[in-house]
C-alpha positions in Angstrom: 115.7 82.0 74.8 112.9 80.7 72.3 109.6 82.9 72.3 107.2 80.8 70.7 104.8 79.9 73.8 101.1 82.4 73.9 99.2 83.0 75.9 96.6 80.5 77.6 93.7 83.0 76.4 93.7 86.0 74.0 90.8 88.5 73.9 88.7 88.4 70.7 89.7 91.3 68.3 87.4 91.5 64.8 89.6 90.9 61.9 91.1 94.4 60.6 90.1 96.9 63.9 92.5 98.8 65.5 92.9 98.7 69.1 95.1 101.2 70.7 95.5 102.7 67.5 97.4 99.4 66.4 96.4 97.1 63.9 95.5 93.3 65.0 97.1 90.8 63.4 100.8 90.1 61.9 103.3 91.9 64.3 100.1 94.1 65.4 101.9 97.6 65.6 101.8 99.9 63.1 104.5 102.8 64.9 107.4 101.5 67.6 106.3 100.9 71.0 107.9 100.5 74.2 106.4 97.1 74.9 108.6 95.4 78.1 111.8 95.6 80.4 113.8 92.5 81.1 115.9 91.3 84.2 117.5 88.5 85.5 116.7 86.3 88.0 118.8 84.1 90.7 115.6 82.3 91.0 113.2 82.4 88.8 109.9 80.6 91.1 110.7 82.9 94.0 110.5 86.2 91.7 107.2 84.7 89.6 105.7 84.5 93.6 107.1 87.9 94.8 105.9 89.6 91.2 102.5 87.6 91.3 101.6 88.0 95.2 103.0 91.8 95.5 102.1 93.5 92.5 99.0 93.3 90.0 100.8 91.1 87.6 99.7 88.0 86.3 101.8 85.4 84.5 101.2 85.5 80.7 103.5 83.1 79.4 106.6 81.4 80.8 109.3 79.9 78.2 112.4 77.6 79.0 115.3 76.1 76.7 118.8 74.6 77.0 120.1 78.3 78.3 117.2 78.5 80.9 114.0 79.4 81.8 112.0 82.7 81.3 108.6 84.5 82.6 106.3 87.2 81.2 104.3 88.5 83.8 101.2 92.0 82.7 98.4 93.8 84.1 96.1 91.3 83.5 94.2 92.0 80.0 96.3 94.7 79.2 95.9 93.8 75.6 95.4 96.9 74.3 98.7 98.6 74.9 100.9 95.7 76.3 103.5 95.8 78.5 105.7 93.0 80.2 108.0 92.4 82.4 110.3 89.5 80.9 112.1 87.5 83.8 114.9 85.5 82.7 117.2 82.7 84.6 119.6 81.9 82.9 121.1 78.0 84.0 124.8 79.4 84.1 123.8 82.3 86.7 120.7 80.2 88.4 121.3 80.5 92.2 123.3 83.7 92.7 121.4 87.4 93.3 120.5 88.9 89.7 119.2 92.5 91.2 120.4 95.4 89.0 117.8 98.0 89.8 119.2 99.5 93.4 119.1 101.9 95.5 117.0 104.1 93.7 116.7 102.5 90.2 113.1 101.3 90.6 110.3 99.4 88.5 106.9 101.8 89.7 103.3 100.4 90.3 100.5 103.2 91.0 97.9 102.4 93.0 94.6 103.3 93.5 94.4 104.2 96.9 96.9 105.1 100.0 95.1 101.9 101.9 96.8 99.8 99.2 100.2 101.1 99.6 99.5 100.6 103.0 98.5 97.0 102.5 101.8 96.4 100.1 104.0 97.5 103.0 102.4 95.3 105.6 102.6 92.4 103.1 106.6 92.9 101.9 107.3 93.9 105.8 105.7 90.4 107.1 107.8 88.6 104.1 111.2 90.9 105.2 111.2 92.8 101.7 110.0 95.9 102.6 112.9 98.4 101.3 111.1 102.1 101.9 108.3 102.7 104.4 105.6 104.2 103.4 105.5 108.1 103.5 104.5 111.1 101.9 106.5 112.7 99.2 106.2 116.1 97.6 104.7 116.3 94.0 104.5 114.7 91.5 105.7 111.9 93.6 103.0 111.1 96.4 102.6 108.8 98.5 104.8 105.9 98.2 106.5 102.6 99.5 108.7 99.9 98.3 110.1 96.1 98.5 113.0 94.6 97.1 112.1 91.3 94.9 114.3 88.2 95.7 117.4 89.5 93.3 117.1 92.7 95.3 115.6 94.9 92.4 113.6 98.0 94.4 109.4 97.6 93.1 107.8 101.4 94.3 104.2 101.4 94.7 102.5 104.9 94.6 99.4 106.4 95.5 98.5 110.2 93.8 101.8 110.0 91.5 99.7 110.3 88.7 102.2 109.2 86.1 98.8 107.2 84.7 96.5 110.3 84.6 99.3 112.6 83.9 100.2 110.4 80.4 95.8 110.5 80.0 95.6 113.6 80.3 98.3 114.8 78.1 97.8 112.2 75.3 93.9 111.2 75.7 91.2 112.5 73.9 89.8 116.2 74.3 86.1 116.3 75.6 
């Protein structure tokens, strides 16, 4: 598929700074980075609404040609380390169930508190998506639920995992 739609808006970056320890500009990345994972969709306006109403991500730029159509969805602003989710329906699979990521393959969301795993759950239980109730696990894991998008791929949405803080911690600067 063609990838030469951007973004409606792009954050101001002064010519020559590094973000992220990245160079703007050109290709923008100065080492290899793990920058998206891709699946297919069945249909692709049912997954943009489950990613868009169930998760934090936003749509950043949506892309279609003669072999179908295809959606990048982000934390919204994440400019400074990127990462996407690429949805693609393809026009010779449209229609039929795409999911690859089952039963315990999973795409992971943390979030900041256990009231918002708790809110996820009563949302993808109302819409019939729920695919684990939300309980506690033992460390690192926490406390976690999840829901199945349309093509059946398993989202998990944790509180207290600390993959975020662990990766911080590890990585971030030293005080």
């Amino acid at each position: 598929m063609t990838t030469d739609a951007r973004p409606a808006a792009r954050p101001a970056v002064a010519p020559g700074s590094a973000t992220g320890g990245e160079q703007a500009g050109g290709a923008g990345i100065v080492r290899p980075r793990w920058t998206h994972i891709a699946l297919p969709s069945g249909d692709l306006d049912a997954s943009i609404a489950f990613y868009t109403s169930m998760t934090p991500l936003v749509v950043v730029a949506t892309r279609e040609d003669a072999d179908g159509r295809n959606v990048w969805l982000s934390n919204p602003g994440q400019w400074e380390t990127p990462f996407v989710l690429v949805l693609a329906s393809f026009n010779a699979t449209r229609g039929s169930r795409q999911g690859i990521l089952k039963p315990f393959a999973h795409i992971g969301i943390e979030l900041p508190t256990r009231a918002d795993v708790d809110d996820v759950a009563a949302r993808a239980r109302a819409a019939g998506c729920l695919h684990w109730e939300p309980r506690d696990m033992p460390g690192p894991i926490g406390y976690i639920c999840a829901a199945t998008d349309p093509d059946g791929n398993v989202i998990e949405f944790s509180h207290d995992q600390r993959v975020f803080a662990t990766v911080r911690e590890l990585w971030g600067p030293r005080s």
